[in-house]
C-alpha positions in Angstrom: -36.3 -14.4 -31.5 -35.6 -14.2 -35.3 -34.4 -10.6 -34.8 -32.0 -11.8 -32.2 -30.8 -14.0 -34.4 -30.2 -12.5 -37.6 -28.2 -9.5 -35.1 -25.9 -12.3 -34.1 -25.4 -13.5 -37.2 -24.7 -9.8 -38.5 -22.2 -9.4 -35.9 -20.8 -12.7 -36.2 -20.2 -12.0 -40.1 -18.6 -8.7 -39.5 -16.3 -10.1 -36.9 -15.5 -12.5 -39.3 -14.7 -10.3 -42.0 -12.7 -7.8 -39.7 -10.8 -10.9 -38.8 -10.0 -11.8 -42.2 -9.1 -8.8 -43.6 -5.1 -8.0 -43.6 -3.6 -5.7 -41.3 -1.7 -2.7 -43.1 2.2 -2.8 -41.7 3.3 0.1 -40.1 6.1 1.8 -41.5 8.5 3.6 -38.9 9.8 6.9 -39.4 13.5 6.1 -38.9 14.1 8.3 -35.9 16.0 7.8 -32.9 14.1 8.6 -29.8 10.7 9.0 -31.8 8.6 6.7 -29.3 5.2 7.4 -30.8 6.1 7.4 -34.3 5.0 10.7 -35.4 8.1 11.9 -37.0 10.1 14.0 -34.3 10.9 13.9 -31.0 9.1 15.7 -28.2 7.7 15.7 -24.9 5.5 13.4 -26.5 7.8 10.5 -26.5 8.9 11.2 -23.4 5.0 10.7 -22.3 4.5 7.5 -24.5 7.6 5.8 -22.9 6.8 6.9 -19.4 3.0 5.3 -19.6 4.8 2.0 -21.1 7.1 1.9 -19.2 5.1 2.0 -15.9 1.2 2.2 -16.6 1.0 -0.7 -18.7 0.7 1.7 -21.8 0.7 0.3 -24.9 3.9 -0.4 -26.7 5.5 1.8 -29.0 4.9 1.0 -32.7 8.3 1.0 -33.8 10.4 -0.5 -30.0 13.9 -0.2 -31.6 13.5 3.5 -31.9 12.4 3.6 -28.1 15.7 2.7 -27.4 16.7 6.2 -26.8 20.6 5.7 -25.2 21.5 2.5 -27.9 22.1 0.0 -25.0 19.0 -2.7 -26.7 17.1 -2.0 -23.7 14.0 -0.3 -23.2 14.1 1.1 -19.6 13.8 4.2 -17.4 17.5 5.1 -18.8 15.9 5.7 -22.1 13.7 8.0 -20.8 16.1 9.7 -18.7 18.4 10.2 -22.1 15.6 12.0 -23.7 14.8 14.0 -21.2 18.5 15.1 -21.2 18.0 15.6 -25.2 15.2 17.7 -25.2 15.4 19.7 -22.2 19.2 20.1 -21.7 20.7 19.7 -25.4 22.3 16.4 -24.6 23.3 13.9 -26.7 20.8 12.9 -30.1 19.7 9.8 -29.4 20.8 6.8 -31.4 20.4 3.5 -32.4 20.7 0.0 -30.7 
């Protein structure tokens, strides 16, 4: 009983601790288009807005650079624009 104890208190303490610590910002890389954050666009981002989009995938760090077409939406037309950017040579994305 004492050992179940002291390993709740142990994970308490650590939940605590994780809870208080502060969470590190995270800086975005500036790029239009750049859904995952990693710096360049690529059929990456094109993945990472597809599964937010429609599987509940988590959010993209940075969601004003997930606005692909600059309309302040973030919808299938975004991922339609890349598509057209990477594949096609259309227009750079751009900026709400």
């Amino acid at each position: 009983m004492k050992r179940r104890n002291m390993l709740f208190i142990l994970v308490m303490a650590y939940l605590l601790m994780a809870w208080m610590l502060p969470t590190q910002a995270i800086a975005c890389s500036g790029v239009a288009g750049d859904v995952n954050n990693d710096g360049f666009i690529s059929v990456a981002d094109l993945i990472y807005l597809y599964n937010y989009i429609y599987r509940g995938g988590p959010p993209p760090p940075c969601l004003d650079q997930a606005d692909a077409n600059g309309d302040c939406f973030i919808s299938m037309a975004d991922y339609l624009y890349l598509y057209n950017y990477i594949f096609y040579g259309g227009p750079a994305p751009k900026f709400c």
